[in-house]
C-alpha positions as CSV (number, residue, x, y, z in Angstrom):
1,X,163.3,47.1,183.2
2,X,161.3,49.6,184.5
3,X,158.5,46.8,185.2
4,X,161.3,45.1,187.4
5,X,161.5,49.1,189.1
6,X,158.1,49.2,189.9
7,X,157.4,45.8,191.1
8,X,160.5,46.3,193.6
9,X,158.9,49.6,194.9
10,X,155.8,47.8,195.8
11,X,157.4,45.1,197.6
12,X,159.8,47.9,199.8
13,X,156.4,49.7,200.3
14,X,154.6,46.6,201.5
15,X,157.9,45.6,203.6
16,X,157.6,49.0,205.0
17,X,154.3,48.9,206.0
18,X,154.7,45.5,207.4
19,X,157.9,46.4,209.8
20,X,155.4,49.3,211.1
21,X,152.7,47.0,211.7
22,X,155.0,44.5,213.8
23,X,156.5,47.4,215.3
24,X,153.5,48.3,216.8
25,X,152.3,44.8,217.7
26,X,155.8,44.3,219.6
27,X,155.5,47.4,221.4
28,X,151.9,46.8,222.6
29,X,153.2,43.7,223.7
30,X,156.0,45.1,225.6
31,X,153.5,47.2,227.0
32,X,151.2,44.2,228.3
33,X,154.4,42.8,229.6
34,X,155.3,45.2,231.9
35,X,152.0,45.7,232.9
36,X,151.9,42.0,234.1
37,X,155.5,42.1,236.0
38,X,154.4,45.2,237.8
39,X,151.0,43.7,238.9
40,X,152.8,40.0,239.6
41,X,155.6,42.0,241.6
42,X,152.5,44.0,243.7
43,X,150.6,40.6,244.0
44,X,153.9,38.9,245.6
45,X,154.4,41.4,247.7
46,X,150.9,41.1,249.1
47,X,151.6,37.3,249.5
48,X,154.8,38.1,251.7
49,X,152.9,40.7,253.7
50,X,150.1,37.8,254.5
51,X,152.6,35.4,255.1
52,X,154.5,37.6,257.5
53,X,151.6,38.6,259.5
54,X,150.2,34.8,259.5
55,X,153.5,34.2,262.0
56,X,153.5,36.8,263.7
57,X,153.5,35.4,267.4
58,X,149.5,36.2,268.9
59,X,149.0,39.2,271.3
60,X,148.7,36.6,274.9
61,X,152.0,34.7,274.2
């Protein structure tokens, strides 16, 4: 029985120290993530300020 103990306590502790370890993969992900939207919502806005100034009417019209 107390086999059966100790073998249970090493699997929680390896659990444990798994759950940690994805923990901190999916937060540096989340990280990455939101670095990318805020760069992709900056680079689209840079693509709309082109855009508009490409149709703006010329100076001599």
């Amino acid at each position: 029985m107390q086999r059966r103990v100790e073998d249970l306590e090493v699997k929680v502790a390896y659990l444990e120290k798994l759950i940690e370890d994805l923990d901190e993969v999916v937060r540096s992900q989340a990280d990455a993530i939101d670095r990318l939207a805020r760069e992709l919502k900056e680079l689209r806005e840079e693509v709309v300020d082109v855009e508009d100034e490409g149709h703006q009417v010329p100076p001599h019209y």
